[in-house]
Structure formats: C-alpha cells, structure tokens
N, C-alpha and C positions, 0 to 999 in steps of 0.2 A: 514317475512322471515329473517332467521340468514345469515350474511352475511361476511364474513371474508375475508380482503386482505392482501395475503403470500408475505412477502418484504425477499429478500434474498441477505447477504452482505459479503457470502462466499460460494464459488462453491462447500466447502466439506459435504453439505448439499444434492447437487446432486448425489452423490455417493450413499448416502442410500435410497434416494427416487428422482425417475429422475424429477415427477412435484410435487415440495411440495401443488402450489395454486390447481390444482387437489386431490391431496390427502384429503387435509384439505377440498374441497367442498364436496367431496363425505363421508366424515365423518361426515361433517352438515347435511346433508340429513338424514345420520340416525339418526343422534342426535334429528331429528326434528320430527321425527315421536315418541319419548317420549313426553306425554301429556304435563309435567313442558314444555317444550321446544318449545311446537306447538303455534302458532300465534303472536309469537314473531317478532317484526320489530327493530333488533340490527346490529349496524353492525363494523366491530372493527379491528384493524390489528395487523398481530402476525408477529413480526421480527426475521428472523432464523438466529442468529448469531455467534458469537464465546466468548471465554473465556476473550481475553482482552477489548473486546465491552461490556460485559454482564458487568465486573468487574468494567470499567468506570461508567453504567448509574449505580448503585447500589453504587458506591461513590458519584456520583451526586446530587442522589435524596431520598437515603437513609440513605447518610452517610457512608457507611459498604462498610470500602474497599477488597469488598473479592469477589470470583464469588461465582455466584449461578445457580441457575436449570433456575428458570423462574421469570421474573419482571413484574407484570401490574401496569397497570397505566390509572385508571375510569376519566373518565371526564361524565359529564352529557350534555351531547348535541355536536354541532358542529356548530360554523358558518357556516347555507348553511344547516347543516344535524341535526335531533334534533334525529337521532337513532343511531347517533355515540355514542360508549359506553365506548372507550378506546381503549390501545395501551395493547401487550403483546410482553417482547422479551424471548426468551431460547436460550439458551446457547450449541451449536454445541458438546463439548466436555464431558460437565456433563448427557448429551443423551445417545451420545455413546458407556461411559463407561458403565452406568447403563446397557445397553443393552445388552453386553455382557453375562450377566445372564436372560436376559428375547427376547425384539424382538423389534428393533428401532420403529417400527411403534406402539407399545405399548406405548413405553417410550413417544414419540412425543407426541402422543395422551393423556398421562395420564399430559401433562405438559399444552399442551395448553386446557386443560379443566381445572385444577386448574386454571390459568391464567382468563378464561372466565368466572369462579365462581368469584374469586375477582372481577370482573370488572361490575356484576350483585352485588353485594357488600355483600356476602360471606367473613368470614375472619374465622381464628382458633387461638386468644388471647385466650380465656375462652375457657376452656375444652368443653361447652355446644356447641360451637359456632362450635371448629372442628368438634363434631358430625355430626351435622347438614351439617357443608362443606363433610365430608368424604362420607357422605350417599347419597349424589347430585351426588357427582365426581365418586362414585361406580355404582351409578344407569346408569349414562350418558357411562363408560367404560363397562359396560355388552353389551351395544346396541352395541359401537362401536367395540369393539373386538373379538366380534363373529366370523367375517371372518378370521380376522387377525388371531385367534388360530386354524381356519381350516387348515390352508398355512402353519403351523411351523412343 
C-alpha cells in the first residue's frame, strides 16, 4: 500500500482544497489500481508550502537560490520504517498560478506525482530518462484526472 502524509505550513492551501491529507488519499487509491503502482508498500510525505519555504530548502540542498514547482528528497528506508521512500515539498504559489490556465487539483496532482517519480528514483538528465519519467507521470495523471476533468 502507497501511503502518503499531507504536512501543511500555510492555510492558503486550504482555500483551494479544504483536506489536502484526503485529497491526496483518495488519489492514491486510484493511482493504486494502475498495475506499475499495485502492491507497492511506500510510504512518503509531501509538504504544501509556500514560495519562501520552497526557495529556502532548494538553497539548502540544491544550492539554487530560486523557487520552484516541487522538491523531493529519496532516502532509502527509515529508522523504524524500511518503506519510507522520501520527503516531497511544492510550492503554494507556482500551483496556483499554473492553475490559472488548467484546474489546482490537476496542477497539485501533476507536481506530487513528478515528486513520487523522483523519490521511486525516476530523473530527466538524458533525454532518454525524461521519456521514460514523462510516460510514468502521464500514464499515472490519466487515472487520476478523470474525475477531476468531469467537475471543470
């Protein structure tokens, strides 16, 4: 079972989705009924935060003082949990805007799935490699935005 826990360190998150830790379960589920994704035991947290949090850990840990969409961060195991897989944060305001043109619950959804691709250890250096991420991250957004393009 994929297992994801929603940390939230600003309430302007609430305004677009009232329970983000709902949201995100009920996205796993469908995610889970894609075969790549079924009997999987991971489990990972995705942090919904804001523009000067995002820009901090990406100076941190990347070096790169600038914001961005989304950060992960793979560990292989956990004191205690050997199906901890990593940490994901996104970024409140680079959602938003995107969204504008499309539907927040897409954007969310298309950021914490790149995120959960890195963190299964997925990357897009080498042209070959994006393939391979982009046709994961499209296979896994058809499941999950089905409904979502019903409701717009």
């Amino acid at each position: 079972m994929i297992k994801a826990t929603v940390l939230i360190d600003n309430l302007a998150w609430k305004k677009k989705i009232k329970n983000p830790q709902r949201f995100i379960n009920t996205e796993i589920k469908k995610m889970q009924k894609i075969p790549f994704c079924r009997n999987k035991k991971q489990e990972f947290t995705i942090l919904l935060t804001r523009k000067n949090k995002i820009k901090k850990l990406n100076k941190d840990f990347r070096n790169k003082n600038r914001i961005t969409d989304v950060l992960s961060f793979p560990i292989k195991g956990h004191i205690g949990n050997k199906n901890y897989i990593g940490d994901i944060a996104i970024c409140y305001e680079v959602i938003n805007t995107r969204s504008l043109l499309t539907n927040f619950k897409k954007e969310l959804n298309k950021m914490w799935v790149h995120g959960y691709l890195h963190l299964i250890g997925y990357d897009h250096i080498k042209n070959k490699d994006y393939n391979k991420m982009i046709n994961k991250e499209n296979l896994i957004l058809r499941h999950l935005n089905k409904k979502i393009e019903s409701k717009i």
